[in-house]
C-alpha positions, -999 to 999 in steps of 0.1 A, spaced: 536 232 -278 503 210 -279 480 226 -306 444 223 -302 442 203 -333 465 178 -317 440 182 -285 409 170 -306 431 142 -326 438 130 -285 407 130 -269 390 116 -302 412 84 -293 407 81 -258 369 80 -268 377 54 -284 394 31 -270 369 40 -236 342 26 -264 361 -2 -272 366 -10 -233 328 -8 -231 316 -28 -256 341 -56 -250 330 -56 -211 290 -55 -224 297 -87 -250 314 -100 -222 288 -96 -201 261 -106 -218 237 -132 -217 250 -164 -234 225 -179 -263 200 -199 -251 198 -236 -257 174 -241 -289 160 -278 -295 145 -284 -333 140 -308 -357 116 -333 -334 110 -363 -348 101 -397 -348 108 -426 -367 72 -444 -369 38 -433 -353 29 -471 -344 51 -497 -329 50 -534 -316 71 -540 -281 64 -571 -282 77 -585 -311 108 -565 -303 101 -530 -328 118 -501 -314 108 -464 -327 134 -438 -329 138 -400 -319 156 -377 -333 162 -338 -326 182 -311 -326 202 -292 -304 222 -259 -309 247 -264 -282 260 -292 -261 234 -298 -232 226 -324 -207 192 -337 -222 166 -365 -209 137 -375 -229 106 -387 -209 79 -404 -217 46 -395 -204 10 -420 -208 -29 -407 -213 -27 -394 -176 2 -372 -180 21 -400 -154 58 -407 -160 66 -440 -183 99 -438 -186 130 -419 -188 161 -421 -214 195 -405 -219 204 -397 -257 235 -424 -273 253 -391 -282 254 -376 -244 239 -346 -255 267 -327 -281 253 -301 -302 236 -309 -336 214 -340 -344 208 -364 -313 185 -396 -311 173 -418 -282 155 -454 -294 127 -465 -270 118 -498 -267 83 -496 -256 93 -505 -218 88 -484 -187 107 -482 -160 110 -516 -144 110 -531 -179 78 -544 -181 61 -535 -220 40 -511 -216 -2 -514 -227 -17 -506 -259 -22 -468 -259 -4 -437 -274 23 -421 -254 43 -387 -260 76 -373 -246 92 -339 -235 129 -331 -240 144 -312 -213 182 -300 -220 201 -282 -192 236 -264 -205 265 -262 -182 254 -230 -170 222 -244 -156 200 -229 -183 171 -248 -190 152 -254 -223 124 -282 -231 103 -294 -260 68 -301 -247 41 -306 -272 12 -304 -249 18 -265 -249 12 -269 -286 -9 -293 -299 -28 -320 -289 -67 -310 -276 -79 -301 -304 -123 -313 -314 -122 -330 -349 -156 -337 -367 -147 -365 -389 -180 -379 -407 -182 -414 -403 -204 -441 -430 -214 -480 -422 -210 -504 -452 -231 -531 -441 -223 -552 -468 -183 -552 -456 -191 -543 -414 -171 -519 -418 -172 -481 -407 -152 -457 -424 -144 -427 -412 -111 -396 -420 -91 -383 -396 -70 -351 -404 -47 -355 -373 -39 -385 -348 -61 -385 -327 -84 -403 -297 -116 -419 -311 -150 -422 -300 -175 -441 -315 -210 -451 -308 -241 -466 -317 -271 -459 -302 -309 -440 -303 -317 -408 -306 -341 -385 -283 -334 -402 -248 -327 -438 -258 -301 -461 -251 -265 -467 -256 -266 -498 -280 -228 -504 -286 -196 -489 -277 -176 -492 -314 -144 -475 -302 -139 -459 -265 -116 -434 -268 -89 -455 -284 -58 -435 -303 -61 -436 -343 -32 -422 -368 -46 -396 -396 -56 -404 -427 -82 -428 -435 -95 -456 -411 -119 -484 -404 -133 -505 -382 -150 -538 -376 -187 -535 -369 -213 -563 -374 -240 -539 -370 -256 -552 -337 -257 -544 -300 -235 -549 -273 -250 -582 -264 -258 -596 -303 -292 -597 -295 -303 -570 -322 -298 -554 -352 -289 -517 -341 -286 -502 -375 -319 -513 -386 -339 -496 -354 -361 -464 -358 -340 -431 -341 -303 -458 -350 -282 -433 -350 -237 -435 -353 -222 -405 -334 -183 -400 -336 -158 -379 -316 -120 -372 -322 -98 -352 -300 -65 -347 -316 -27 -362 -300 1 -341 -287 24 -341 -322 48 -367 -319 29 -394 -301 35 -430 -305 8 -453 -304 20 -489 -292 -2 -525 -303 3 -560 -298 2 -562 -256 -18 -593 -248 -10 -593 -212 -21 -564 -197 -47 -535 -213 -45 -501 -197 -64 -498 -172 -52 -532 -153 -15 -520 -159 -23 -486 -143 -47 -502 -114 -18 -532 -108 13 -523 -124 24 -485 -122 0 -472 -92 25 -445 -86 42 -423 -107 49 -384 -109 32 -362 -127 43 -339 -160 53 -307 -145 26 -282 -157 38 -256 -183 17 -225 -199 5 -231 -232 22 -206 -262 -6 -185 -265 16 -153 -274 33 -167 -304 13 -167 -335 34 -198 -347 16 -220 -324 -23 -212 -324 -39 -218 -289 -67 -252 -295 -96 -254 -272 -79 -282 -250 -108 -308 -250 -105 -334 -218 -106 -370 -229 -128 -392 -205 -104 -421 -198 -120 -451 -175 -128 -482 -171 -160 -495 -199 -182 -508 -170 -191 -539 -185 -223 -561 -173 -243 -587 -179 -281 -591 -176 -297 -622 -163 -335 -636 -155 -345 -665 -132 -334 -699 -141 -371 -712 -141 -379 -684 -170 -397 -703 -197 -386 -696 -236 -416 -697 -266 -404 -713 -297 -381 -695 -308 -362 -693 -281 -371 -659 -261 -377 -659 -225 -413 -655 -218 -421 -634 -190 -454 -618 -172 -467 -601 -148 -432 -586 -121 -403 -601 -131 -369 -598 -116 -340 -586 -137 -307 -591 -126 -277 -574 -134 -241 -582 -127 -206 -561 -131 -177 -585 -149 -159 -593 -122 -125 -582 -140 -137 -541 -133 -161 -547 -105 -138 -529 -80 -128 -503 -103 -160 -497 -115 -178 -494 -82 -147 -472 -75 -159 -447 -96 -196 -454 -86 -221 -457 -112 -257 -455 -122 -281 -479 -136 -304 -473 -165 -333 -494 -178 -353 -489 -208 -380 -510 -230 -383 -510 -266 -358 -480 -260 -379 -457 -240 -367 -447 -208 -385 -463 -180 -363 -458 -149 -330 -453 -133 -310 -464 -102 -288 -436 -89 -266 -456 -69 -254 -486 -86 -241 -518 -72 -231 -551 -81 -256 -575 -83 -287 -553 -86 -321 -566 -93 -348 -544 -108 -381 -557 -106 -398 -550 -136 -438 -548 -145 -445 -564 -178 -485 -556 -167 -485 -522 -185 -471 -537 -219 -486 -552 -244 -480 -592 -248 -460 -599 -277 -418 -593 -287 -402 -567 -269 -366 -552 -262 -350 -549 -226 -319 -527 -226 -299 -518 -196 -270 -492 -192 -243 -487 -170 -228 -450 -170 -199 -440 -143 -202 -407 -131 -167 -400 -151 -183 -405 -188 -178 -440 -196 -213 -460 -201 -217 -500 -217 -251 -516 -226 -266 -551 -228 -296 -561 -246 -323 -590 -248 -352 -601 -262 -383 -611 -248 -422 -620 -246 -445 -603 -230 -472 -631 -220 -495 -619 -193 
C-alpha cells in the first residue's frame, strides 16, 4: 500500500525531472552568443605605398566568423576590400593592407579608415564601425608663428583634419591657405610658412587686422593616413580614377551607451582649392621698382589653373575683389577668364594692394595678391 509519504517522495521527482526537461529544452533553445569583435588595432598611424610600407590590423574575435575588412576614403566611398590570412577563426586575426584599392592602383595622400563586418555560420551579423564612435569631434588647438624658423606650431590632442589660414580680420581677405583640411596625427606638429601671401607678393604677418585662424575636426579612431603619392593628389584620383564606388552603409551612432559619448559630428568641407591667377595688360608700365603702374580704369584679369578649371566651375564659384584689403566688390557668378574693370580714380596715387578671392559655394576659397601704383 502506497503511503502518502511515498506520494509526496513521487511527485517531488517527477517535478523534477519535468524541470530538468525544461530547462534543458530552454538552453537548447536559446539564442546562441553573439559574435563580439575587440582588440582593434593598427600597426602605424602613417604609411608610405609607395616605397612599398604596408600597415597592419589586428582584432579580435570571440568565435569563428566570416569577416571582411573594408576600407572606406574622406567621402565614405569604398577603397578597398580584404579577407583576414587566418580565414576568420576565433581569437586574434590580422589583415595587412598595402595602401592599394581595388584595381591596384596606390591610392592618394589622405587618411582612410575601415569597418569589420563578421557574419557566423548562423547568419548573425556583427561589425566594428568607428564612425558610430568617434571621429567628428571640434578641436581648438592654439596655434603660434616663429618667424625666425617659418614655422607654425600648433598641438593636437587627437588625429585629426587641419585647417589653417592666414588672413584679415573684420571683412578682409583670405591671404593664404596654410593647410586645407589635410589629416595630422596628435601630438605636437608644425608646418612650413614663410609668412607671405598666396602669391609672395606681401608680408601677411606684418599687416594691420593679420590674423592666423586654425580648425581641427578629429579622425574616426583607427585611421591611417598614407604620404609619398606623386602621381595623383585626391581630388584628380577621385575626378579620374575611382568615379564610382558604393557608399558606407549608414549606421546609428551609440548614443545609449555611456562608453561611447555621442561628439557633435562636425562636416569637413572637402573640394577642390580653386586656384587662380591674376593678370594686367601686357602694355602695363612698371616704376622703378618694378610695380605695375596703373591709372584711371584698368582691366584685371583673372584666370582658373587650368588643372581644376572644370572641377572648379563644377562647383560654381564667386569672385571677390578687395584694395588695400577693404572690400570693394564681388562677382556672384564666377567664370574663367573674368575681367573686372577697376577704377583707380577714387584712390589715392601711390603703393597699393590688389587682392582677389575665389570661394566655391562648397567652402573652399584661394587668394592671389599684387602690388601696384596708383598714378593718375
Amino acid at each position: 500500500m502506497v503511503t502518502i509519504k511515498h506520494s509526496a517522495i513521487f511527485i517531488l521527482i517527477c517535478l523534477l525531472l519535468f524541470s530538468c526537461a525544461v530547462l534543458g529544452k530552454l538552453k537548447r533553445t536559446a539564442a546562441p552568443e553573439p559574435i563580439i569583435i575587440s582588440e582593434v588595432r593598427v600597426d602605424k598611424k602613417e604609411f608610405n605605398p609607395g616605397k612599398g610600407e604596408t600597415v597592419s590590423i589586428s582584432y579580435r574575435i570571440s568565435k569563428p566568423a566570416e569577416v571582411i575588412i573594408k576600407f572606406f576614403d574622406d567621402e565614405l566611398c569604398l577603397v578597398r576590400d580584404l579577407m583576414p590570412v587566418s580565414g576568420g577563426t576565433s581569437g586574434t586575426n590580422t589583415v595587412i593592407w598595402d595602401g592599394r584599392d581595388l584595381e591596384g592602383n596606390i591610392v592618394p595622400d589622405a587618411a582612410y579608415f575601415f569597418t569589420i563586418e563578421a557574419i557566423d555560420h548562423e547568419g548573425r551579423l556583427n561589425f566594428y564601425d568607428p564612425t558610430t564612435i568617434s571621429g567628428g569631434e571640434l578641436l581648438l588647438p592654439e596655434i603660434n608663428f616663429g618667424r625666425e624658423k617659418n614655422k607654425l606650431f600648433y598641438q593636437l590632442s587627437k588625429d585629426a583634419r587641419v585647417n589653417i589660414k592666414a588672413g584679415i580680420t573684420s571683412g578682409g581677405p583670405l591671404l593664404k591657405n596654410i593647410l586645407s583640411w589635410s589629416p595630422r596625427m596628435s601630438g605636437r606638429n608644425e608646418e612650413a610658412w614663410d609668412g607671405k601671401d598666396e602669391s609672395g607678393a606681401i608680408e601677411a604677418f606684418s599687416q594691420k587686422g593679420f590674423s592666423l585662424t586654425i580648425e581641427a575636426v578629429s579622425l574616426p579612431e583607427n585611421s591611417i593616413i598614407t604620404r609619398g603619392n606623386r602621381e595623383h593628389d585626391y581630388f584628380s584620383y577621385k575626378h579620374d580614377i575611382a568615379q564610382e564606388r558604393p557608399k558606407k552603409e549608414g549606421r546609428p551612432l551609440y548614443q545609449n551607451n555611456p562608453a561611447f559619448p555621442v561628439q557633435p559630428q562636425v562636416p569637413v568641407k572637402i573640394g577642390y582649392e580653386p586656384k587662380f591667377r591674376i593678370e594686367l595688360p601686357e602694355h602695363i608700365k612698371t616704376s622703378e621698382v618694378g610695380l605695375p603702374v596703373v591709372k584711371e580704369k584698368t582691366p584685371i584679369k583673372i584666370y582658373l589653373n587650368e588643372d581644376i578649371k572644370r572641377y572648379v566651375t563644377e562647383q560654381r564659384y564667386e569672385i571677390i575683389f578687395f584694395v588695400d584689403f577693404k572690400f570693394v566688390t564681388e562677382m556672384e557668378q564666377g567664370y574663367s577668364p573674368l575681367t573686372l574693370i577697376w577704377d583707380t580714380r577714387d584712390l589715392s596715387n601711390g603703393e597699393h594692394i590688389v587682392t582677389v578671392n575665389v570661394a566655391t559655394l562648397n567652402g573652399q576659397i584661394s587668394s592671389a595678391s599684387m602690388r601696384v601704383i596708383i598714378q593718375n
